[in-house]
C-alpha positions in Angstrom: 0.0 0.0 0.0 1.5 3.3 -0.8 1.3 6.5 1.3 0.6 9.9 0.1 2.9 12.4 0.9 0.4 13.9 3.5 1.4 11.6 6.4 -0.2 9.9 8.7 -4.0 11.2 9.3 -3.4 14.5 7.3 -4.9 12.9 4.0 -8.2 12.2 6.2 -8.4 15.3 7.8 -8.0 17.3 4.4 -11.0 14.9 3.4 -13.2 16.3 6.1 -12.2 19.8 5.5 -13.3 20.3 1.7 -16.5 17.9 2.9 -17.4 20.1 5.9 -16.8 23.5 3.4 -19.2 22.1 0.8 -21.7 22.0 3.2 -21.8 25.4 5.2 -21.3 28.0 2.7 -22.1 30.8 5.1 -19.0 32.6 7.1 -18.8 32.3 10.7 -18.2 34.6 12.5 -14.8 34.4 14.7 -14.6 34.3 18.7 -13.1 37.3 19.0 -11.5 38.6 22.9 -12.6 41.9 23.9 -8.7 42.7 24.3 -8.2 41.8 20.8 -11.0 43.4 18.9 -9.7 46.6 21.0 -6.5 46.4 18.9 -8.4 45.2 15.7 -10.6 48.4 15.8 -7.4 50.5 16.2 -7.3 54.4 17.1 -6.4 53.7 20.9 -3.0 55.4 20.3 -4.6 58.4 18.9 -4.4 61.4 21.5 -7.9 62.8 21.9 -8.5 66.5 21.0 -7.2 69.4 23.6 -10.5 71.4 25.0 -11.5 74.4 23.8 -10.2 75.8 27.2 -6.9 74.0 27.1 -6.2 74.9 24.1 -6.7 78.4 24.7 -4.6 78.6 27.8 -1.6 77.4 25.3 -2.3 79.9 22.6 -2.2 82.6 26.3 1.1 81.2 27.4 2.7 81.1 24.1 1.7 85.1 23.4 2.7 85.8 26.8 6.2 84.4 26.0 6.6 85.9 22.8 6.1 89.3 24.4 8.8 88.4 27.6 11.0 87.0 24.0 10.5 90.6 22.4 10.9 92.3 25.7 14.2 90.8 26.0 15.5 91.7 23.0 14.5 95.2 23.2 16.4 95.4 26.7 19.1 93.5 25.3 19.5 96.5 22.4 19.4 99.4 25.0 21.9 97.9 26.9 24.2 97.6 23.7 22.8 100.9 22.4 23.6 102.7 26.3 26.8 101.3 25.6 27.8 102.6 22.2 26.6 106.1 23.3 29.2 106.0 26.4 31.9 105.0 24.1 30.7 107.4 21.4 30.1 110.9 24.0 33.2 110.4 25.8 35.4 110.4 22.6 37.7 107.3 23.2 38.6 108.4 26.9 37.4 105.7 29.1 38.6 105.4 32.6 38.3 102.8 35.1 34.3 103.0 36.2 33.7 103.5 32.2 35.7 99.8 31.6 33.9 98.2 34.6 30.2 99.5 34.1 30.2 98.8 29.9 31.5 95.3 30.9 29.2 94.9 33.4 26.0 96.3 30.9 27.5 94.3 28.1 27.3 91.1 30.6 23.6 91.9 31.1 22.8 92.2 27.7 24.4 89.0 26.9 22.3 87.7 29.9 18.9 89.2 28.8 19.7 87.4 24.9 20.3 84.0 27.1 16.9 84.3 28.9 15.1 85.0 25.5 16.4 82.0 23.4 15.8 79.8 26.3 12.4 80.7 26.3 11.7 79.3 23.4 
């Protein structure tokens, strides 16, 4: 007796399987765990929409940091612009206190520019 290349008990199952599909045409439906039809209807990672009032608060906090940003800046430029003018009105002749307190606004300046790019 010769053997199919099935094996042992797979040529009768395969038997039973095209007999049993010739007889219920109609899908069934599959057993499904609530866990897994949770990932088959997908969207979970999705974040939900911010509220109106969130939402708002953000757009609040990111004016009121562009303004402190701009205000920065603008202090930033006086400080420079303070500066220039010393070194402009006293014509070159800078003592001691000139050295220290141009250093000194220069440092703040550099400061104020720090504090507005971090802001961002």
């Amino acid at each position: 007796m010769a053997k199919s290349g099935l094996g042992r008990g797979l040529e009768h199952l395969m038997k039973e399987q095209a007999a049993s599909a010739g007889q219920d045409d109609l899908p069934q439906k599959a057993k499904v765990t609530p866990g897994m039809a949770a990932l088959l209807r997908g969207g979970n990672g999705e974040g939900k929409e911010p509220e109106p009032e969130v939402a708002e608060d953000r757009a609040r906090r990111a004016r009121n940091r562009m303004l402190i940003q701009a205000s920065l800046f603008v202090a930033d430029l006086l400080v420079i612009g303070l500066v220039a003018r010393l070194a402009f009105v006293s014509h070159g002749k800078f003592g001691l206190i000139e050295v220290v307190l141009s250093i000194l606004a220069l440092a703040i300046g550099a400061w104020l520019s720090c504090l507005a790019l971090w802001l961002k």
